[in-house]
C-alpha positions in Angstrom: 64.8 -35.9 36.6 61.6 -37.3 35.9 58.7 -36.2 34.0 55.7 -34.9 37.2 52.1 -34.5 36.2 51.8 -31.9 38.5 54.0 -28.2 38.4 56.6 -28.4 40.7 55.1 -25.6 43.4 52.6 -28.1 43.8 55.1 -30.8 44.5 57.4 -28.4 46.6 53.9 -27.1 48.8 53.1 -30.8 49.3 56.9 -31.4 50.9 56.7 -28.4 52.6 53.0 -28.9 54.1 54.7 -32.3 56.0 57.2 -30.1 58.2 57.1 -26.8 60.6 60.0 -25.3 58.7 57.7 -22.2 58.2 56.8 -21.7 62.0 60.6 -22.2 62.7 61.9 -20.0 60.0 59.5 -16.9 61.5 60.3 -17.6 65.2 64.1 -16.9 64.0 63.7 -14.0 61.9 61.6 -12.6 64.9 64.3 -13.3 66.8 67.1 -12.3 64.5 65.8 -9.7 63.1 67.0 -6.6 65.3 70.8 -8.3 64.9 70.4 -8.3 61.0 68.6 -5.0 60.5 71.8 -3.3 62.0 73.7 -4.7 59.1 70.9 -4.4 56.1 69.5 -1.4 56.8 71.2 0.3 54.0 70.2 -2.5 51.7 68.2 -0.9 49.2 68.5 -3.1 46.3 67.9 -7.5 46.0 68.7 -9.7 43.8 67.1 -13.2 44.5 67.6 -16.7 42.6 65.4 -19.4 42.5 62.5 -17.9 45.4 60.1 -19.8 44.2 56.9 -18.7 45.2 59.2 -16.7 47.7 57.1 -17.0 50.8 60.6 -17.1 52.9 62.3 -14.5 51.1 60.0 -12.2 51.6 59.4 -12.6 55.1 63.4 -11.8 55.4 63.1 -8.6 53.4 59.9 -7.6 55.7 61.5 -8.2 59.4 65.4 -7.6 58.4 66.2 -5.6 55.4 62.9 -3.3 55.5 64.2 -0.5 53.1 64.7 -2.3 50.4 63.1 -0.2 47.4 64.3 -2.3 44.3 64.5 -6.2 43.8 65.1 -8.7 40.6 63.6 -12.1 41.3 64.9 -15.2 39.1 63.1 -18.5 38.6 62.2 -21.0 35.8 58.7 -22.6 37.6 55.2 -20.5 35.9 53.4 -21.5 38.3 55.8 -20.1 41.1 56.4 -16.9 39.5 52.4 -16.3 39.2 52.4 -17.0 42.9 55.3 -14.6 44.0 53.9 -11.7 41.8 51.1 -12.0 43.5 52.8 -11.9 46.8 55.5 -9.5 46.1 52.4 -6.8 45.5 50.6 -7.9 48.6 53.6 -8.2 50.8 55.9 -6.0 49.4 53.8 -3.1 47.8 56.5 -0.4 47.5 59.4 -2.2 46.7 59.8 -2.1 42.6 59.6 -5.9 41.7 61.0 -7.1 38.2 60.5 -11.3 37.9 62.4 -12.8 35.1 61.7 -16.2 34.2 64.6 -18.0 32.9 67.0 -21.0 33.8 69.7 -19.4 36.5 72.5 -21.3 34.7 72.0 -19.6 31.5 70.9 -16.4 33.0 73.3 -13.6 31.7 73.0 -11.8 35.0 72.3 -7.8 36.2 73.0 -4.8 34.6 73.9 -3.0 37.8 74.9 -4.4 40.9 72.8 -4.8 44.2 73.2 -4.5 48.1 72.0 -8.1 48.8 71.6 -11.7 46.3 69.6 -14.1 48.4 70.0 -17.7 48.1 67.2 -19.4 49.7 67.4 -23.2 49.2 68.7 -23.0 45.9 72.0 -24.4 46.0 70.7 -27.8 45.7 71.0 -26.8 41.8 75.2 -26.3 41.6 76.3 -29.8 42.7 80.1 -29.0 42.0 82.2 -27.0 44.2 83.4 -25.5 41.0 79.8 -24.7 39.6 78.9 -23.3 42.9 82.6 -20.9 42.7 81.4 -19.8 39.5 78.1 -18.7 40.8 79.9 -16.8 43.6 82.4 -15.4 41.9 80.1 -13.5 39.3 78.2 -12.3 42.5 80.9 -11.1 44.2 82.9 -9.6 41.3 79.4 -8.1 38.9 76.6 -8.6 40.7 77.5 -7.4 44.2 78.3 -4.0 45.4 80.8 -3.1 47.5 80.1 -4.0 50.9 77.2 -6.1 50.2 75.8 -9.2 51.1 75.0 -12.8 50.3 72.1 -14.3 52.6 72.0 -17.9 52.5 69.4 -20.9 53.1 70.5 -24.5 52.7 70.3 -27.9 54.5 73.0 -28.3 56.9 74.3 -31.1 59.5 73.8 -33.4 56.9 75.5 -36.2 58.5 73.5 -36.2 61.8 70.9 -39.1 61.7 67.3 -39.4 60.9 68.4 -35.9 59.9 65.5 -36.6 56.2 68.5 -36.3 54.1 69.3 -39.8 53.9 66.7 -40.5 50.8 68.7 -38.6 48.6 71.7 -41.0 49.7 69.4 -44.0 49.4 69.2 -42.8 45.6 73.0 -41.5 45.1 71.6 -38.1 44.7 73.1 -36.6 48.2 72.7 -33.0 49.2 75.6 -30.5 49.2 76.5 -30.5 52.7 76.7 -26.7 54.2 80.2 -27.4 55.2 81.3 -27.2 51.4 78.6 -24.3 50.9 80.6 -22.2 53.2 84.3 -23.1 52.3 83.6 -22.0 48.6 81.8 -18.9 49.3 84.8 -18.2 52.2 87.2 -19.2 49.4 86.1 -16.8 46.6 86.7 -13.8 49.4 83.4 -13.1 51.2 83.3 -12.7 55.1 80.6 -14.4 56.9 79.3 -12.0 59.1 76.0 -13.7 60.7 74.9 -17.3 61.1 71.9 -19.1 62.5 70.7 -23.2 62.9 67.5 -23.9 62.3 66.1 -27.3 63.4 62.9 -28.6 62.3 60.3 -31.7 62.4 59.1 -33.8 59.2 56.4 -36.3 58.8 56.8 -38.7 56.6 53.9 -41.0 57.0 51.4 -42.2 54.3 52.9 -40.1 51.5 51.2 -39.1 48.8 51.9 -39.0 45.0 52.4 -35.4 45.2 54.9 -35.4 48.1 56.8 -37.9 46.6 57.6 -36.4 43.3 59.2 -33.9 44.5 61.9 -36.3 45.9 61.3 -38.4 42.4 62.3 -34.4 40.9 65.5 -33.9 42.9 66.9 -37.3 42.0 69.2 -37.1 39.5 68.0 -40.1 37.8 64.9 -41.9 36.7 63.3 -43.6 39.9 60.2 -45.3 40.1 57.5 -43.4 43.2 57.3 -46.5 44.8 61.1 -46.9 44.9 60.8 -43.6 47.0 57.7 -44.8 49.5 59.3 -48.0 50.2 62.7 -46.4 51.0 60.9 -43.9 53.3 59.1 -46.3 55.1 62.9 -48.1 55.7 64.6 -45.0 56.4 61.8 -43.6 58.9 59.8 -46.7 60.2 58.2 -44.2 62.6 57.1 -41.9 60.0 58.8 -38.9 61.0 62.4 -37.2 62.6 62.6 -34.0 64.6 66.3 -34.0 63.3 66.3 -31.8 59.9 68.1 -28.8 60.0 69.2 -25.7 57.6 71.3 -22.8 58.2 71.1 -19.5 57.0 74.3 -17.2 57.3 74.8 -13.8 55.7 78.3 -13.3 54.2 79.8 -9.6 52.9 81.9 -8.5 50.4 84.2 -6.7 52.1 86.0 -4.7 49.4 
């Protein structure tokens, strides 16, 4: 990874500024929500890795797991976890909020289990199916109660064109596709129970600095930023796909 100037929320804001990801997302939990609630009603407890400033997380606890009363947030980014403090007390003023800043893979883990671990675009971080088995299998043996759940966000339909994945390619850095996401969770023993596309638009036009490091930070090696414009420019000669997609699928421990 490279060295940014600038904290990576700003990078990660100036990414997420270029797409409607955020209008999407809502307009499914609105329309998701009633479906999910029936299932997470009796979630009281949350565990979430890597939320970031957790704008999306949130907004999932708020419409589709409302009683939550307890949850344990996990990131390594300052100036993310200032942010979601801030919007864990004016979003979620009754739930009891504990932010521990430390790196996930070195994180020791929870003293008592929870009802839901939310995954939100963080399994860009466990590149190896067996890294990623690890991760599950602590959650679903120590981390997880009985009958709990695992809510997951990540990119999926990799393969489909102009699809903005492609740069990582470019750069031999490719995203985990959410084919392999799901057969390793399926494998450890969860049941998915829920599971929902979500396609969205990206503008890639006239990038700045900012926007481009955080490509420059999720590429495994050192890459110059105009290595990254020039590609972009390549990949998307019209400056911008409606083809980008994620899932997000809720899977249960069943025992």
């Amino acid at each position: 990874m490279a060295e940014s100037e600038t904290s990576y929320l700003d990078n990660f804001n100036a990414f997420r500024s270029r797409d409607n990801f955020r209008e999407v997302f809502s307009s499914t939990m609105n329309r998701i929500s009633s479906e999910l609630r029936s299932s997470l009603d009796s979630v009281k407890s949350v565990l979430s890795f890597g939320p970031g400033d957790g704008r999306y997380e949130i907004e999932f606890l708020e419409k589709c797991a409302a009683n939550v009363i307890n949850l344990t947030a996990v990131d390594s980014d300052d100036k993310s976890i200032e942010k979601l403090k801030i919007n864990l007390r004016n979003s979620l003023p009754r739930v009891e909020a504990v932010v521990v800043k430390v790196d996930f893979h070195s994180w020791k883990g929870l003293e008592k289990p929870v009802n839901l671990v939310l995954l939100f675009n963080v399994l860009v971080y466990y590149n190896s199916s067996s890294e990623r088995k690890h991760l599950f299998k602590k959650i679903h043996d120590h981390w997880l109660t009985a009958g709990g759940f695992v809510a997951i966000v990540s990119a999926s339909k990799t393969k489909v064109p102009g699809n903005g994945r492609e740069i990582f390619e470019r750069f031999t850095s490719p995203l985990v596709p959410w084919e392999d996401i799901e057969a390793d969770v399926l494998d450890i023993g969860f049941v998915k129970r829920h599971a929902y596309d979500m396609q969205f638009a990206r503008d890639f036009s006239n990038p700045d600095e900012t926007f481009l490091r955080f490509y420059q930070f999720h590429i495994d090696h050192p890459v110059a930023l105009n290595d990254i414009r020039v590609a972009l420019e390549e990949l998307f000669p019209e400056g911008k796909t409606d083809q980008c997609f994620n899932t997000l699928a809720v899977f249960q421990r069943v025992e």
